[in-house]
C-alpha positions as CSV (number, residue, x, y, z in Angstrom):
1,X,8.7,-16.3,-15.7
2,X,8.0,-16.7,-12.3
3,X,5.0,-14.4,-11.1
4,X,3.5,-13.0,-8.0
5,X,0.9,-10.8,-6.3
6,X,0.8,-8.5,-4.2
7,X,-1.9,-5.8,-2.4
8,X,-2.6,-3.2,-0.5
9,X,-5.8,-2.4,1.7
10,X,-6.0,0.3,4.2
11,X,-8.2,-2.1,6.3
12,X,-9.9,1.3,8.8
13,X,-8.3,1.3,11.9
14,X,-11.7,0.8,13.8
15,X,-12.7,-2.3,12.2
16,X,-10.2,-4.8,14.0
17,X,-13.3,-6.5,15.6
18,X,-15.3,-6.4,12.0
19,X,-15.5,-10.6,10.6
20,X,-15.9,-9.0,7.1
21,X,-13.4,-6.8,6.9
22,X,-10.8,-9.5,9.0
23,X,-11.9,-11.5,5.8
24,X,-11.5,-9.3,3.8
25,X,-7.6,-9.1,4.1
26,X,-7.4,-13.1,3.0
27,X,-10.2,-12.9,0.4
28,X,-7.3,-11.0,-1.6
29,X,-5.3,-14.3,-1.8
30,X,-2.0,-12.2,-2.2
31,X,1.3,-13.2,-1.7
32,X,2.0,-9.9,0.2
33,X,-0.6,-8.0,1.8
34,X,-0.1,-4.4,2.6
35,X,-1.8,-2.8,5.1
36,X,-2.5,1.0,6.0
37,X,-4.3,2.3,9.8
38,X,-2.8,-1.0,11.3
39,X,-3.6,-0.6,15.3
40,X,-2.1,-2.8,18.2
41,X,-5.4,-4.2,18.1
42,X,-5.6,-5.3,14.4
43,X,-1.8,-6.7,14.6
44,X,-3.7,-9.1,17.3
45,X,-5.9,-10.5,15.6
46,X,-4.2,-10.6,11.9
47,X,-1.4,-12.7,14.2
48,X,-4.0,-15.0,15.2
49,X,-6.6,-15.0,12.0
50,X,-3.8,-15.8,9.6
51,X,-0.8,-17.0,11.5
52,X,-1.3,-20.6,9.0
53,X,-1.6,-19.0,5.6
54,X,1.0,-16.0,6.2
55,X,4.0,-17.6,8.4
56,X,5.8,-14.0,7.9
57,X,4.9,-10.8,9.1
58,X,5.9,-7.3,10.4
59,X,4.3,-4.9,11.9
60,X,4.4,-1.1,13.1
61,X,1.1,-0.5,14.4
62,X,0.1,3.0,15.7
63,X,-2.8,4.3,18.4
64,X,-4.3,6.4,15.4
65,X,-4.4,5.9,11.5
66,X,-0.4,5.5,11.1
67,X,0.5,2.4,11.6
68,X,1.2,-0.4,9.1
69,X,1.5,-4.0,8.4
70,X,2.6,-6.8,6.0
71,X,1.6,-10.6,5.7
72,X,3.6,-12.5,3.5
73,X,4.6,-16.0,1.9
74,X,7.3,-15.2,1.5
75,X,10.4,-14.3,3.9
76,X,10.3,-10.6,4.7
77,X,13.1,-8.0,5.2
78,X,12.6,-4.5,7.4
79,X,14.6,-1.7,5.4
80,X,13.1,0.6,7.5
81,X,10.4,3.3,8.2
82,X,10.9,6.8,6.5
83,X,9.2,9.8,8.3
84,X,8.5,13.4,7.5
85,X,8.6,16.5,9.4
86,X,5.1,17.4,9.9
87,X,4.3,14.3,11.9
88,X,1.8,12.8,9.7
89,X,1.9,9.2,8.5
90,X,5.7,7.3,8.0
91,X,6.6,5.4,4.7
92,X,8.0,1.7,5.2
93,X,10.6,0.1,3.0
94,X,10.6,-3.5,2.7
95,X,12.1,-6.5,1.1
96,X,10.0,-9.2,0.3
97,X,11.8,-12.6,-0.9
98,X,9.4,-13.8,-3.7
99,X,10.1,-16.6,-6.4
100,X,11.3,-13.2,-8.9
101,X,13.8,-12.6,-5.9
102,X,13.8,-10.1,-3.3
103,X,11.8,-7.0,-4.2
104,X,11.9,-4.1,-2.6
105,X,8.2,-2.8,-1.3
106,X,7.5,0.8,-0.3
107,X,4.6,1.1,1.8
108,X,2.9,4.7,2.0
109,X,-0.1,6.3,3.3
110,X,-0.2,10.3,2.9
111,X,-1.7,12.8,4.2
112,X,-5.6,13.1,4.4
113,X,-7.3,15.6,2.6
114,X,-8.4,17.6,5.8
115,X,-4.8,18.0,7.7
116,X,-5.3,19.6,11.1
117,X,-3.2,22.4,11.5
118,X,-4.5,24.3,8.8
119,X,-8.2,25.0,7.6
120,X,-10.1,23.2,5.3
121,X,-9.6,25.4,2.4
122,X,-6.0,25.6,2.8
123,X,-5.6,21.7,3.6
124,X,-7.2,20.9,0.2
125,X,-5.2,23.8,-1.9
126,X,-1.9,22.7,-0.3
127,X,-2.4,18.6,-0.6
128,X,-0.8,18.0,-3.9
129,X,2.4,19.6,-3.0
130,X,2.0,18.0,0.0
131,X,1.6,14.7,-1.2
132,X,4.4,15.4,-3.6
133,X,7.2,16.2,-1.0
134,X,6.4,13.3,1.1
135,X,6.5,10.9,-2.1
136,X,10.2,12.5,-3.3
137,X,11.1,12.3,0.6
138,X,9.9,8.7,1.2
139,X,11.4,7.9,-2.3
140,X,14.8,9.7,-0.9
141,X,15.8,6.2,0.4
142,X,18.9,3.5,-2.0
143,X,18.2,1.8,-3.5
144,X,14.9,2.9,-4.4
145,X,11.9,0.3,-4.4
146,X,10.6,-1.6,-7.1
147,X,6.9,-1.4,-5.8
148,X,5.2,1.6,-4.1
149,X,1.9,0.7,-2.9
150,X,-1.1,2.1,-0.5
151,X,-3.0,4.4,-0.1
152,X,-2.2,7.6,-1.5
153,X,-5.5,9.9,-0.9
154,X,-5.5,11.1,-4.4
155,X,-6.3,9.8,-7.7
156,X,-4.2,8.4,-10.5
157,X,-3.7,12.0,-11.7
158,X,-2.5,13.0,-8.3
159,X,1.1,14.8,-7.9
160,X,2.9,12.0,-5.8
161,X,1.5,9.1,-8.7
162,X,2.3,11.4,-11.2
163,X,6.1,12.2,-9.6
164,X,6.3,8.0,-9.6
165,X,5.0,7.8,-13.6
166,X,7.8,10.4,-14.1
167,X,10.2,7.9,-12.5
168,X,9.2,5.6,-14.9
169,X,6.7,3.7,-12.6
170,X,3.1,2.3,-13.7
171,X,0.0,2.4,-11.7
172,X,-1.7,-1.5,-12.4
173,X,-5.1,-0.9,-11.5
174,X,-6.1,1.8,-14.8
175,X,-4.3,-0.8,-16.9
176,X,-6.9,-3.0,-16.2
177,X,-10.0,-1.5,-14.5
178,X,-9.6,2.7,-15.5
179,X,-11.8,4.3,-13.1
180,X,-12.6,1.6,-10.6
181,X,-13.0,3.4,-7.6
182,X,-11.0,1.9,-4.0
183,X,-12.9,4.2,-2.0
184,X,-16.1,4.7,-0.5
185,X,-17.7,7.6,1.8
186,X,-21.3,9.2,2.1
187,X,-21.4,13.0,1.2
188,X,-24.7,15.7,1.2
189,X,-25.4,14.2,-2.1
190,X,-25.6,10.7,-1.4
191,X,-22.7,8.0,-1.5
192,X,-19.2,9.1,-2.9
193,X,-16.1,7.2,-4.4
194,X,-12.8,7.7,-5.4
195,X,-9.6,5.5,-6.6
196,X,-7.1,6.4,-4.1
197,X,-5.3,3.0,-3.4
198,X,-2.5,2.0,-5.8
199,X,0.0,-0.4,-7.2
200,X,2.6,1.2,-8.9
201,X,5.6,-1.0,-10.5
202,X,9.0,-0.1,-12.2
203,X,9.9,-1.6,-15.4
204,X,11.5,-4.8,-14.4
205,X,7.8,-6.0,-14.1
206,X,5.1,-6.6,-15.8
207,X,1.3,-6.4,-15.0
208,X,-0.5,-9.6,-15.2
209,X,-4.0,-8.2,-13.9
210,X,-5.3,-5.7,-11.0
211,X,-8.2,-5.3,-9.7
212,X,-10.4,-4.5,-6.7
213,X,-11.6,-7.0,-4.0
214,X,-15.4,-5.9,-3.4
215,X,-15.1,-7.3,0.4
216,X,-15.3,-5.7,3.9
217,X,-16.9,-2.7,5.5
218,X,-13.7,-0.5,5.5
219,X,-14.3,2.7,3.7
220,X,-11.2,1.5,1.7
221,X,-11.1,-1.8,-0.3
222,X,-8.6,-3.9,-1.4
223,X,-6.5,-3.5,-4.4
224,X,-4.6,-6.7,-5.4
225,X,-2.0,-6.7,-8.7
226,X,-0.2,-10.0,-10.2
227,X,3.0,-9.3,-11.7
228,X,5.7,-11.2,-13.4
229,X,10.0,-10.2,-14.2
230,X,9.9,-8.5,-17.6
231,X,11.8,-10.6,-20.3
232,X,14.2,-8.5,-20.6
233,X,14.9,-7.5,-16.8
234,X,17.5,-9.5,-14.4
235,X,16.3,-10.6,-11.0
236,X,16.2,-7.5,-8.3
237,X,19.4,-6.9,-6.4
238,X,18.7,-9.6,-3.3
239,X,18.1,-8.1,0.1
240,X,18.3,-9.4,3.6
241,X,16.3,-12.2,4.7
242,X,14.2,-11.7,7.0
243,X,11.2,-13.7,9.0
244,X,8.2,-13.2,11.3
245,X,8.9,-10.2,12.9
């Protein structure tokens, strides 16, 4: 069956001029990287850092924390970015043309913990309805995706993972690592973590191994998942080719 990987890594949109973290993005060795807080200065240098070992990439960077990007091996498709009403961060639908066919990729990152229109209190009472409106809206899209990755800031018991596991998507990294954390902060009582990056796959795939890339001083770190077809599952309805972008 043929088999491939793929990640995601919000890379911190300060740290376009940070070796490590610049690294850290190929230390994954990923087919497809996914990235989250993607400025016009990171697209800069990922364009030049990797232009050899990813000859296909998109990009939508942003002046704050919205903006994304993909490097690929493999020919890549834009389906489109999905907004939501409240301004916060866009969803973006991709096809990626991998040796299991072209699969469709749905790049999110929600909303923060801390949103700034309301207070603190309210931000964190509100953020798993939040977080599951803007998965069912960015999900909205036909035909659906076949991967949703990126970071979600919640955990894998979150409402917009658990909406997905309804679906009848997986999350990779618990199958593997269960409580590895993809997050990293410093709080009144010393260092904090949390898993809030994921790889979540429908059932046409199956989960090779996940796990977490220990590289870079984002306060996010890189989660990469191999997966291969399912025995059982056709090849993914084929999309339009695309190229660097």
């Amino acid at each position: 069956m043929p088999y491939f990987s793929v990640a995601t890594f919000n890379v911190e949109l300060r740290s376009w001029d940070d070796a490590a973290t610049v690294e850290a993005v190929g230390a994954t060795e990923a087919d497809v990287v996914c990235m989250q807080e993607v400025t016009f200065d990171w697209e800069a240098v990922l364009r030049e850092r990797y232009a050899k070992a990813y000859p296909y990439m998109l990009f939508e960077p942003r002046k704050g924390a919205g903006g994304l990007g993909v490097l690929s091996r493999f020919p890549l498709s834009d389906l489109g970015l999905v907004t939501e009403p409240h301004g916060w961060h866009p969803a973006w639908r991709l096809g990626a043309a991998s040796p299991a066919g072209t699969i469709e990729i749905l790049i999110v990152h929600l909303r923060a913990l801390i949103r700034g229109e309301s207070g603190v209190v309210g931000s964190i009472l509100d953020v798993g309805a939040d977080h599951r409106d803007e998965i069912e809206l960015f999900m909205g899209e036909d035909p659906p995706p076949a991967l949703v990755v990126g970071d979600f800031n919640e955990g894998t018991g979150g409402d917009a993972v658990r909406y997905l596991e309804d679906l009848g998507f997986t999350n990779a990294l618990p199958l593997f690592h269960p409580g590895q954390e993809t997050w990293r902060g410093r709080g009144l009582a010393g260092q904090l973590g949390a898993t809030v990056d994921h790889v979540l796959f429908d059932e046409r795939f199956e989960p090779l191994h996940a796990w977490v890339v220990p590289r870079g001083n984002s306060d996010h770190l890189p989660v990469v998942t191999e997966l291969e077809l399912a025995a059982t599952t056709d090849t993914p309805p084929q999309g339009r080719d695309g190229s660097d972008g």
